[in-house]
VEXGU-679879 format. One record per atom (N, C-alpha, C): residue number from 1; x, y, z; residue in three letters; atom name. Coordinates in steps of 0.1 Angstrom, whole numbers. Example, Ala and Ser with C-alpha at 12.3 -4.5 7.8 and 13.67 -1.06 7.14 Angstrom:
% residues 2
ATOM:1:132:-57:78:ala:N $
ATOM:1:123:-45:78:ala:CA $
ATOM:1:132:-33:78:ala:C $
ATOM:2:128:-22:71:ser:N $
ATOM:2:137:-11:71:ser:CA $
ATOM:2:129:0:79:ser:C $
***
This chain:
% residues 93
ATOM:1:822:1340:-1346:unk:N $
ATOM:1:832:1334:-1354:unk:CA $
ATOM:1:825:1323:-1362:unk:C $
ATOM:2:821:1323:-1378:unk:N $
ATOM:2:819:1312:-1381:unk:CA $
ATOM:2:827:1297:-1378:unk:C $
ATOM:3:824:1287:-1376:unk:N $
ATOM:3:827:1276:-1376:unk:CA $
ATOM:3:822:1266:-1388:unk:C $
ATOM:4:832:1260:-1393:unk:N $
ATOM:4:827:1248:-1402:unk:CA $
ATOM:4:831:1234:-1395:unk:C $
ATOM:5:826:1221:-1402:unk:N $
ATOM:5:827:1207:-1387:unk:CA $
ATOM:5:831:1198:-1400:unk:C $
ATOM:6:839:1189:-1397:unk:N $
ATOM:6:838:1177:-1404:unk:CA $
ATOM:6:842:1163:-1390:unk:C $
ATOM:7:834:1155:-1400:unk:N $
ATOM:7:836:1144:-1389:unk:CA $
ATOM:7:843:1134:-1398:unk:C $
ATOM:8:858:1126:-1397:unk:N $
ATOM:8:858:1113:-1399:unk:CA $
ATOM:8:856:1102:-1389:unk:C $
ATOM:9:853:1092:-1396:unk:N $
ATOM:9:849:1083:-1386:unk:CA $
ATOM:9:854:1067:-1395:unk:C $
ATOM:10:853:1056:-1385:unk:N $
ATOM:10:856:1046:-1388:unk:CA $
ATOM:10:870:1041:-1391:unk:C $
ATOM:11:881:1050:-1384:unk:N $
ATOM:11:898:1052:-1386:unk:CA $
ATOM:11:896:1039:-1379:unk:C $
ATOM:12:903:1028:-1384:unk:N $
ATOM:12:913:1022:-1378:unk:CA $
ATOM:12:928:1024:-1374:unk:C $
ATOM:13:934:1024:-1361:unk:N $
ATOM:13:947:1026:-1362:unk:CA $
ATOM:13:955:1013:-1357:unk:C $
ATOM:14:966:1013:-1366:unk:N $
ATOM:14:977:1002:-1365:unk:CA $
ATOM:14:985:1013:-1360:unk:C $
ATOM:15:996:1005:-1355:unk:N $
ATOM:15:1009:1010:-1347:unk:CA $
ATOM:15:1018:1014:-1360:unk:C $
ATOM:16:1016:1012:-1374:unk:N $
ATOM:16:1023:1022:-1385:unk:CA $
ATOM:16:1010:1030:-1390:unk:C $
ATOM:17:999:1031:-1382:unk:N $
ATOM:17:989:1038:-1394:unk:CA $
ATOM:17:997:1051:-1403:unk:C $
ATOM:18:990:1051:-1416:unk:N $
ATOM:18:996:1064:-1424:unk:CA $
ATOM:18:981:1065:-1429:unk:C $
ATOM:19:980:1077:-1437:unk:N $
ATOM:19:971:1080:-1444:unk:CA $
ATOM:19:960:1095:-1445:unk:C $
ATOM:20:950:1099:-1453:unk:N $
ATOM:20:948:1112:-1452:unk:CA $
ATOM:20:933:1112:-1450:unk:C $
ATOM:21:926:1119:-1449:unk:N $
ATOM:21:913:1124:-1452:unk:CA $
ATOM:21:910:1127:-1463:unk:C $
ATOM:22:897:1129:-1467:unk:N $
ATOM:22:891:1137:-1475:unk:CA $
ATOM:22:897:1153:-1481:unk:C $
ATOM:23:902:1159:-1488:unk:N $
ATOM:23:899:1172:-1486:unk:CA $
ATOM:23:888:1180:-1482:unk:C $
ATOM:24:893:1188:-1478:unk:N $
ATOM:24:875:1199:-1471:unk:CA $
ATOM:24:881:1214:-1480:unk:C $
ATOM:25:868:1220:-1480:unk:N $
ATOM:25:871:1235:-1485:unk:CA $
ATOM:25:864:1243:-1480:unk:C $
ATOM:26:873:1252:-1473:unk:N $
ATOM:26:861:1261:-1462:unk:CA $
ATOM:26:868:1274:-1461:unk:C $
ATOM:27:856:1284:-1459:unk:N $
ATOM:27:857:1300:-1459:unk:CA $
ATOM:27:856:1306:-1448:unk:C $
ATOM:28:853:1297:-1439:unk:N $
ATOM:28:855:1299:-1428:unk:CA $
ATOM:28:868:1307:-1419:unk:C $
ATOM:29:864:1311:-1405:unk:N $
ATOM:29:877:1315:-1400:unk:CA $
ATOM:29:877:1303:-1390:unk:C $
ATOM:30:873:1298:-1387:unk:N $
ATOM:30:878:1280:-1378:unk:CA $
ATOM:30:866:1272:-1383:unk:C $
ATOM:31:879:1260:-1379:unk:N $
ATOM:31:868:1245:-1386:unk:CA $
ATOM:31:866:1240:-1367:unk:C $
ATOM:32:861:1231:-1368:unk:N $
ATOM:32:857:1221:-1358:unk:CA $
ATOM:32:853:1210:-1360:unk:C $
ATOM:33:869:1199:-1358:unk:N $
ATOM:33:872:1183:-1366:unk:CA $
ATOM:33:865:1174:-1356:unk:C $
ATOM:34:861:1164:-1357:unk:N $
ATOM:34:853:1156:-1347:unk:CA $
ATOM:34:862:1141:-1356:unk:C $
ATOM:35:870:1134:-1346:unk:N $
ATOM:35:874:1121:-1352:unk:CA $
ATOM:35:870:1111:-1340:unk:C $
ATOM:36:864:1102:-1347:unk:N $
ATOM:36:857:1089:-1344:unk:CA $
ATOM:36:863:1075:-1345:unk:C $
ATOM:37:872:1072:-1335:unk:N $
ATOM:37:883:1060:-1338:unk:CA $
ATOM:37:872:1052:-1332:unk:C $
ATOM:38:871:1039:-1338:unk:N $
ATOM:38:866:1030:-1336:unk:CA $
ATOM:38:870:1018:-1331:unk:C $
ATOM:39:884:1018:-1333:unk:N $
ATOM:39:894:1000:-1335:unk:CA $
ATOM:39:904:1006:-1336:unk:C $
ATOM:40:916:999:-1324:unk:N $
ATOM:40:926:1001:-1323:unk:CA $
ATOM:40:935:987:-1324:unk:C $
ATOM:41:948:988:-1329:unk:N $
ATOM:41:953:974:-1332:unk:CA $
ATOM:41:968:973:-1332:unk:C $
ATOM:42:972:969:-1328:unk:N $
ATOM:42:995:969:-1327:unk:CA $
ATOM:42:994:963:-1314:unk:C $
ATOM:43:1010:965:-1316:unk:N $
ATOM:43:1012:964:-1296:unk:CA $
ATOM:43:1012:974:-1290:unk:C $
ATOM:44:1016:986:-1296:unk:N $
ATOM:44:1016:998:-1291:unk:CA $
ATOM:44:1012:1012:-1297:unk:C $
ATOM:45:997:1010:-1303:unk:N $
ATOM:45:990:1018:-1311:unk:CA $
ATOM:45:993:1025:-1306:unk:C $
ATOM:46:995:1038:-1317:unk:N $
ATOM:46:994:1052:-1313:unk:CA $
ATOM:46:994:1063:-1323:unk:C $
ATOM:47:983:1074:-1332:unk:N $
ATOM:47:985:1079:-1340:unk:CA $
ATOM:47:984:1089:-1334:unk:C $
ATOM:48:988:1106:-1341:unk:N $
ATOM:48:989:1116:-1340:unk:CA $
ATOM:48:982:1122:-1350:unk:C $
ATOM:49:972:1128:-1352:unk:N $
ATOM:49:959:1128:-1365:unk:CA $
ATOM:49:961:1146:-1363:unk:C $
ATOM:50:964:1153:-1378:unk:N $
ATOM:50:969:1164:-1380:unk:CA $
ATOM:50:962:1173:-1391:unk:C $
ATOM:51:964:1184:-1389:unk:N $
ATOM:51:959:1187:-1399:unk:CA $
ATOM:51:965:1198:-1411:unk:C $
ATOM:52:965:1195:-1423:unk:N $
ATOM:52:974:1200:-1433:unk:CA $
ATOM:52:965:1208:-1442:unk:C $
ATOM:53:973:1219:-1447:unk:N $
ATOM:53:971:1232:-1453:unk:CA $
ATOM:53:973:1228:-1465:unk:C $
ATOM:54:963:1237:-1477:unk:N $
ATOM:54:966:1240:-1488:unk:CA $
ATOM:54:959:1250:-1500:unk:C $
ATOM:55:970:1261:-1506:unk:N $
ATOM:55:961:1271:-1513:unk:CA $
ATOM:55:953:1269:-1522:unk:C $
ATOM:56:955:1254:-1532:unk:N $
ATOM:56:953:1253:-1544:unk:CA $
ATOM:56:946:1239:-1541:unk:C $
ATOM:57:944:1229:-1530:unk:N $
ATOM:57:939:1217:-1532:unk:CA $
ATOM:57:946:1207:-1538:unk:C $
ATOM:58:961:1207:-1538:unk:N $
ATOM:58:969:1198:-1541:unk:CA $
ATOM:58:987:1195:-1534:unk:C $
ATOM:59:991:1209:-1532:unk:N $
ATOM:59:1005:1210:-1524:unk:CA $
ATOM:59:1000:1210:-1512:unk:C $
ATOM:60:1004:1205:-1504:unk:N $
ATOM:60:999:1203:-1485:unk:CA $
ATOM:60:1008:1208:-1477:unk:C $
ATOM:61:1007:1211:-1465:unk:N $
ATOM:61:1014:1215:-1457:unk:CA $
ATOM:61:1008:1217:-1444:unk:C $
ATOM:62:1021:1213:-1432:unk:N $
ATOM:62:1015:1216:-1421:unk:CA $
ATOM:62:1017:1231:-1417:unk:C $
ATOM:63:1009:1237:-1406:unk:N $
ATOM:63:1013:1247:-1404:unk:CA $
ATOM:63:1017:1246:-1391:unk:C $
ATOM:64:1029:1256:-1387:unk:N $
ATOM:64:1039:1257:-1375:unk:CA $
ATOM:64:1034:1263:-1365:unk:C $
ATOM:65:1031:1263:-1353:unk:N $
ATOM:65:1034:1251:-1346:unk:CA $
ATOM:65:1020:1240:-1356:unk:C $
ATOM:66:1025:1229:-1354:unk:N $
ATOM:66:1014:1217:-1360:unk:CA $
ATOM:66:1002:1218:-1354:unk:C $
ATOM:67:995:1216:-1365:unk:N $
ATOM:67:978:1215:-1357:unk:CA $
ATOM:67:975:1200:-1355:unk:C $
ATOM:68:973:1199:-1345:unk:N $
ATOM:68:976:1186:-1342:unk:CA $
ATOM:68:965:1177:-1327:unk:C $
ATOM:69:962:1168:-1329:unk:N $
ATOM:69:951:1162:-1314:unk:CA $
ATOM:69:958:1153:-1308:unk:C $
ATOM:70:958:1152:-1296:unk:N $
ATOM:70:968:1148:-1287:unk:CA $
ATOM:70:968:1129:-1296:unk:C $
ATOM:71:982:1123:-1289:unk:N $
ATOM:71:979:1110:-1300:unk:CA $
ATOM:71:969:1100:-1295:unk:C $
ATOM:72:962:1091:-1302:unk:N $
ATOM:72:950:1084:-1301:unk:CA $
ATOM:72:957:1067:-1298:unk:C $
ATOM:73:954:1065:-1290:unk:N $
ATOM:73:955:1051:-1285:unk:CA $
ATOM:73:949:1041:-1281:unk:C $
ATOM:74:933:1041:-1281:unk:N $
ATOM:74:918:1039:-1278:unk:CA $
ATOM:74:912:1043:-1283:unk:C $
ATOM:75:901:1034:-1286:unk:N $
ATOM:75:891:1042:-1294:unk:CA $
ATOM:75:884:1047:-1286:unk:C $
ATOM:76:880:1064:-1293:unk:N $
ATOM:76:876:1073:-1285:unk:CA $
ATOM:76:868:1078:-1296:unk:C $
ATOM:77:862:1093:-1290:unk:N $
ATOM:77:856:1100:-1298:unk:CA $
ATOM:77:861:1116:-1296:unk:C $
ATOM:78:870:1122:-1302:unk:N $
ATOM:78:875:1136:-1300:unk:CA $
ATOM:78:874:1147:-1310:unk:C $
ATOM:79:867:1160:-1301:unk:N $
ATOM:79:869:1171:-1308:unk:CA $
ATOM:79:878:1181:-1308:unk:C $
ATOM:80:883:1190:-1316:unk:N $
ATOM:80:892:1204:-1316:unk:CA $
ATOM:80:889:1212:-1328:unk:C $
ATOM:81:886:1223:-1322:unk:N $
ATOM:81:887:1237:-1327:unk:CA $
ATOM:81:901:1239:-1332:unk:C $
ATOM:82:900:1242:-1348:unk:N $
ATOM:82:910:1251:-1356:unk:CA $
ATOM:82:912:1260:-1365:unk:C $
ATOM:83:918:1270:-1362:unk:N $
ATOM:83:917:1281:-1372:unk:CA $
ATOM:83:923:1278:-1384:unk:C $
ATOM:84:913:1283:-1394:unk:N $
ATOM:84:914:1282:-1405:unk:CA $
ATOM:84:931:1291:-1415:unk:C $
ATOM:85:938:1280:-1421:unk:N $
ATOM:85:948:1289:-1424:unk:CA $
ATOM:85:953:1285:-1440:unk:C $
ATOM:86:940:1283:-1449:unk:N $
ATOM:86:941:1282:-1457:unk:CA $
ATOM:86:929:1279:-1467:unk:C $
ATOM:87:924:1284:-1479:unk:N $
ATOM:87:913:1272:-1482:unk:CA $
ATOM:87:909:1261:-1480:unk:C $
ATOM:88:917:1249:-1479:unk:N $
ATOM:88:915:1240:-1483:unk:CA $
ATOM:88:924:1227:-1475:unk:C $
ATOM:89:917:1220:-1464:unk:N $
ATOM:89:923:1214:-1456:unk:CA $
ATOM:89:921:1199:-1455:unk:C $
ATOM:90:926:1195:-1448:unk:N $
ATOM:90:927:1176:-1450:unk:CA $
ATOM:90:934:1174:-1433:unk:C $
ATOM:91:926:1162:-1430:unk:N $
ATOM:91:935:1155:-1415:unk:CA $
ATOM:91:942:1142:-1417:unk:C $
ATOM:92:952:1145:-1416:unk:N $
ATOM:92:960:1129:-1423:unk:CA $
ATOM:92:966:1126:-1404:unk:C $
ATOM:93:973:1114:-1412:unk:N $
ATOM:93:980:1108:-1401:unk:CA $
ATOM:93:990:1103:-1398:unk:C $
***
């Protein structure tokens, strides 16, 4: 099964973090995301870092059930395998 990898790194999370990644584009049949939290900050940090679909590289979407890594509350370093369900993907949060 091909695999493609992207790593963000350097997330800081606040207790409202929002925000997205990079777009990725891949032909793949699974990616394998590697996120690198570094700094965590609130009273009661905690994000849920997901990953969103899209055909064309501009309308997004999650796909059902959510692709999703358990939520981050510590900086850590976590990986997960996901099947690919679109060209063109992004990990927001």
């Amino acid at each position: 099964m091909p695999i493609a990898n992207a790593l963000f790194s350097g997330t800081v999370i606040t207790s409202t973090a929002a925000g997205v990644g990079n777009v990725q584009k891949s032909s793949d049949t699974w990616i394998g995301v590697v996120l690198d939290v570094t700094a965590v900050s609130g009273t009661s940090p905690s994000a849920v870092f997901h990953i969103q679909w899209s055909l064309d590289g501009t309308t997004w979407a999650d796909a059902q059930p959510r692709d999703a890594f358990d939520p981050i509350t510590a900086p850590c370093t976590v990986a997960k395998p996901f099947e690919v369900k679109a060209p063109y993907w992004r990990a927001a949060v």
